[in-house]
RODO-2510 file (C-alpha; in nm, 4 decimals, decimal comma):
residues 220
     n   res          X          Y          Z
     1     x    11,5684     9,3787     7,1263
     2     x    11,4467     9,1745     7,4222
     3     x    11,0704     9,2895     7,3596
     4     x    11,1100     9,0862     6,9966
     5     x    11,0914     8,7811     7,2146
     6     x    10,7239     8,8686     7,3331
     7     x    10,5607     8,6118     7,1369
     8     x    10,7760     8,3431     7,2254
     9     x    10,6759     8,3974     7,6087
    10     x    10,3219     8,4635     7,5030
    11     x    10,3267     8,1122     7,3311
    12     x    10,5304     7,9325     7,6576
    13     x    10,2479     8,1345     7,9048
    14     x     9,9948     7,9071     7,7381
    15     x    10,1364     7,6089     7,6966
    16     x    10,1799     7,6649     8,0701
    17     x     9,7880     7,6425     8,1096
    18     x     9,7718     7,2599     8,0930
    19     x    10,0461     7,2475     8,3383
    20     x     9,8546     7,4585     8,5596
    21     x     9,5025     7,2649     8,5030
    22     x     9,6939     6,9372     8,5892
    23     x     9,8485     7,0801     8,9213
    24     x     9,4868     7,2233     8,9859
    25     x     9,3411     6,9047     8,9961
    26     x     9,6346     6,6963     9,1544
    27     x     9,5714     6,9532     9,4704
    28     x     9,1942     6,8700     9,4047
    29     x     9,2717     6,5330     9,4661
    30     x     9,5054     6,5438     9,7660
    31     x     9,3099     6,7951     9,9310
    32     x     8,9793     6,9784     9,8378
    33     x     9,1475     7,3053    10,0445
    34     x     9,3797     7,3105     9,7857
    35     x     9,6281     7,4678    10,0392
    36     x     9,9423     7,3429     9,8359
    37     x     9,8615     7,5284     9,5318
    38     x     9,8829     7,8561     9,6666
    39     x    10,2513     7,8594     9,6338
    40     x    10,2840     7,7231     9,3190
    41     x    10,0502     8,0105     9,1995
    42     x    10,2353     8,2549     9,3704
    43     x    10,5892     8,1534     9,2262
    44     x    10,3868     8,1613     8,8451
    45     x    10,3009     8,5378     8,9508
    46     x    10,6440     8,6066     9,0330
    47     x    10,8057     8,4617     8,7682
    48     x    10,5655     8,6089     8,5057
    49     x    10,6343     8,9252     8,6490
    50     x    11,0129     8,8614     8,6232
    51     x    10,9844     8,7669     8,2586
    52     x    10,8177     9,0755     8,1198
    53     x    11,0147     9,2732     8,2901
    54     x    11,3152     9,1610     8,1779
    55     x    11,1613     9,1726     7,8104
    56     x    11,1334     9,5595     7,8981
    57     x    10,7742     9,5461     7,9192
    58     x    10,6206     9,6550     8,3169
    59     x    10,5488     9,3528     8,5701
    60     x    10,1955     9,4399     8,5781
    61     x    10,1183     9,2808     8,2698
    62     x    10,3151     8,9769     8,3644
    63     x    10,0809     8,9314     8,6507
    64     x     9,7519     9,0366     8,4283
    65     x     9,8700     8,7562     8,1710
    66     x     9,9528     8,5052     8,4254
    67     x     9,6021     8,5649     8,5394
    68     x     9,4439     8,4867     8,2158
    69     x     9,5962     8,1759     8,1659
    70     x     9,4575     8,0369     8,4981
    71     x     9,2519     7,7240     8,4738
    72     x     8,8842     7,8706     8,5684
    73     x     8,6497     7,5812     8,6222
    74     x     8,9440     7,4162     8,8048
    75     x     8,9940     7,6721     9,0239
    76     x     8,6359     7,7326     9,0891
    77     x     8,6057     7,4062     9,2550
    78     x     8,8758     7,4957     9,5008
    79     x     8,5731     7,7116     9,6900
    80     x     8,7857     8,0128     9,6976
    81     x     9,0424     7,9009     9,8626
    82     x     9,3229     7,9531     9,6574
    83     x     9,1813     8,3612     9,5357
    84     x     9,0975     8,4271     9,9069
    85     x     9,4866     8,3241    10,0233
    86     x     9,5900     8,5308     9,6681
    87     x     9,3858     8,8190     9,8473
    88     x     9,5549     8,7985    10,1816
    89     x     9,9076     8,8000    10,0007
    90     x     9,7383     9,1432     9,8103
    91     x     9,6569     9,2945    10,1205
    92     x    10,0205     9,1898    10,2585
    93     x    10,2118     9,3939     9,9243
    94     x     9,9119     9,6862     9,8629
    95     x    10,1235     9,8843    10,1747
    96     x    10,4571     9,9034    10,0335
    97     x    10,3522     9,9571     9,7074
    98     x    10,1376    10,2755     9,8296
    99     x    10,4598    10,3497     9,9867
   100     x    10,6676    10,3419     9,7007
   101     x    10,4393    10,4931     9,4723
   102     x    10,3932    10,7903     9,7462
   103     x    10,7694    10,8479     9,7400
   104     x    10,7294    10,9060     9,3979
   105     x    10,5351    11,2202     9,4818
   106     x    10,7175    11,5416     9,4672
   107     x    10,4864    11,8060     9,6349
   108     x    10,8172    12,0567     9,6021
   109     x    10,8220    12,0128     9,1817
   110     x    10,4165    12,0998     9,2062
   111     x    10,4518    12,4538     9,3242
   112     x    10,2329    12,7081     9,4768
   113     x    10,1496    12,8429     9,1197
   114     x     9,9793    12,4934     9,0589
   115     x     9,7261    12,4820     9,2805
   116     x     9,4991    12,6495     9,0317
   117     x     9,5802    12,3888     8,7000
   118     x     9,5375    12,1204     9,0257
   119     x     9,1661    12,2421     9,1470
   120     x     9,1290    12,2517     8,7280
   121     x     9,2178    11,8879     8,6915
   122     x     9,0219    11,7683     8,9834
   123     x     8,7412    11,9291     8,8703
   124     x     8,7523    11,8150     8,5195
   125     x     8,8166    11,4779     8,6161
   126     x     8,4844    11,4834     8,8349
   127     x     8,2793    11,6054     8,5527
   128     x     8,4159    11,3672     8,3054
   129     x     8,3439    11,0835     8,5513
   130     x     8,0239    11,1777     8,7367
   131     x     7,8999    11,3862     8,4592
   132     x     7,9731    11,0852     8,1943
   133     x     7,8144    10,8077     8,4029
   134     x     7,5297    11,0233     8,5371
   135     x     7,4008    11,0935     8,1423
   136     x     7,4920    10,7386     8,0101
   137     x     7,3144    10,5947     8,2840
   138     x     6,9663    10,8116     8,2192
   139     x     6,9878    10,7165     7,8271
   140     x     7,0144    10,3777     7,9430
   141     x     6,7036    10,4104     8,0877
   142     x     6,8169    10,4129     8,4918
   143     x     6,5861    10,6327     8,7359
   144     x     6,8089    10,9129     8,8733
   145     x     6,7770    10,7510     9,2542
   146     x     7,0274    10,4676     9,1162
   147     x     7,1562    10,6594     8,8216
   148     x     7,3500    10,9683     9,0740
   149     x     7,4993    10,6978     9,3415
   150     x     7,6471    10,4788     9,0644
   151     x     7,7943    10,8468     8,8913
   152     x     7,9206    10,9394     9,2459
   153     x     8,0884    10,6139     9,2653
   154     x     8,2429    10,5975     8,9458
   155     x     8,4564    10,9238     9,0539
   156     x     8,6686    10,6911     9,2458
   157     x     9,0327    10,6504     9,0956
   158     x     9,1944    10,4479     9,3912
   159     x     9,4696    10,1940     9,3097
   160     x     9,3937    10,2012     8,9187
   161     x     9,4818    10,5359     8,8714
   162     x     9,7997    10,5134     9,0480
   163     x     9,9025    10,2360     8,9279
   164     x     9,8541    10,3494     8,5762
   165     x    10,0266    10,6930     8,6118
   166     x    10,3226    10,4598     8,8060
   167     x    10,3720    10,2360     8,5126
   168     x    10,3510    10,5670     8,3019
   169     x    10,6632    10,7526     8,5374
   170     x    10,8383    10,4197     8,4843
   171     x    10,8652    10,4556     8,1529
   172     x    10,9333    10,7916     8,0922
   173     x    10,6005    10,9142     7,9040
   174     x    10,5566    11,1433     8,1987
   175     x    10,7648    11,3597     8,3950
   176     x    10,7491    11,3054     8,8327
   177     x    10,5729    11,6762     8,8618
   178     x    10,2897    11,5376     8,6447
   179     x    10,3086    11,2344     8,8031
   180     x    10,2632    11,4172     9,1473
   181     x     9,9263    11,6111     9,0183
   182     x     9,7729    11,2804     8,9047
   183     x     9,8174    11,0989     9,2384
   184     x     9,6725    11,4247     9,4356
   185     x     9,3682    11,3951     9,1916
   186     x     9,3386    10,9890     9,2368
   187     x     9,3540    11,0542     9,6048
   188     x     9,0822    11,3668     9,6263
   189     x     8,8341    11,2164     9,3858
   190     x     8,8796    10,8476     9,5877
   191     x     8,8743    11,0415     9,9559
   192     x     8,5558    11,2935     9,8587
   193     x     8,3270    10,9892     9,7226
   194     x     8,1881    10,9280    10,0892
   195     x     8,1217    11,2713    10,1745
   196     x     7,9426    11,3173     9,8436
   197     x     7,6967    11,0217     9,8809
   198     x     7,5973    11,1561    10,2143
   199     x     7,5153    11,5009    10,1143
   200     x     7,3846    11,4175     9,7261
   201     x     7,2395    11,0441     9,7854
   202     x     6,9549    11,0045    10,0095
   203     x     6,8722    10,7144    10,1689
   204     x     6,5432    10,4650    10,0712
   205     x     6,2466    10,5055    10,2801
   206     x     6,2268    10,1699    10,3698
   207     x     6,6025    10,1503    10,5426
   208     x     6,4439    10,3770    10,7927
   209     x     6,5166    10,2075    11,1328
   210     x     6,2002    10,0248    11,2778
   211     x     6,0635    10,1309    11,5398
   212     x     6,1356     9,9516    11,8805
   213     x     5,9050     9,6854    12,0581
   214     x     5,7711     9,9576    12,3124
   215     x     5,7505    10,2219    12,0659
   216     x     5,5113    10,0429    11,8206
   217     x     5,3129     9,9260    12,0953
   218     x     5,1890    10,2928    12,2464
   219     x     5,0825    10,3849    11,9075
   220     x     4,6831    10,3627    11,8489
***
């Protein structure tokens, strides 16, 4: 019954925006560093977070709305100040929530006898990916120097994928052995993108080192 109350938070989140554009420039004024807004933002986050949670709905939309509602011209003027200290806290909270979200994993519930539907999700999540980009970019006209690098790169899952499979477990549409598979395939799609653009990407002719002073000056 708590999620009826959705719009009612919706409506308070931006009525919050003026609030937030009025605190913007009050630290704009005091100080063009803007270092007292920082925790003002953070406690929004948190709070945000708090509220759709306890409306049943998962914190990561609380922070995604919060987000949305931020004053942009406002906070542009800050000089990055306030998104660069947001960053550092990001960095701070990404290890524990990799940590969490790896004790999640249940490598016993996968089984031996899974390996083979694993190898057949990885690779059908690579050919969806690479295979999707790689042809959308060539309609769009891109040569296939820029069009393979970009499809190599869009094969990367990372922190997206697990955090969408997490919210998923959370909520019971999936079970923790499916859970498991999709965070092995986030992780070997993310760790083999490297590997892949050395072997499949070759470099431009002109980021060829120069030559040194000595060296160019014995040729004819």
């Amino acid at each position: 019954m708590r999620v009826l109350l959705l719009p009612l938070y919706l409506v308070l989140l931006v009525m919050a925006r003026p609030a937030l554009r009025a605190a913007v420039r009050a630290s704009l004024r005091r100080n063009r560093a803007g270092a007292g807004l920082v925790s003002a933002v953070f406690l929004g986050l948190m709070l945000s977070c708090a509220v759709t949670e306890w409306l049943g709905i998962h914190f990561i939309f609380g922070a995604l709305a919060f987000g949305a509602i931020m004053p942009r011209k406002e906070m542009a003027e800050l000089r990055g100040s306030v998104p660069r200290s947001m960053n550092q806290i990001g960095q701070l909270m990404l290890p524990p929530y990799f940590l969490l979200a790896g004790m999640n994993v249940d490598l016993s519930a996968v089984g031996v006898s899974a390996v083979a539907v694993i190898a057949l999700i990885i690779c059908t999540a690579m050919l969806s990916k690479i295979g999707g980009a790689y042809v959308g970019a060539r309609i769009s006209g891109i040569g296939h120097g820029e069009a393979l690098p970009t499809a190599l790169l869009m094969n990367t899952r990372g922190l997206t994928e697990i955090v969408i499979v997490a919210v998923a477990l959370d909520a019971g549409i999936i079970d923790r052995s499916f859970y498991s598979v999709m965070v092995i395939m986030a992780i070997a799609t993310t760790a083999m993108t490297g590997p892949l653009l050395t072997l499949l990407v070759k470099a431009p002719k002109d980021s060829a080192p120069a030559p040194l002073v000595g060296e160019r000056a014995k040729k004819p």
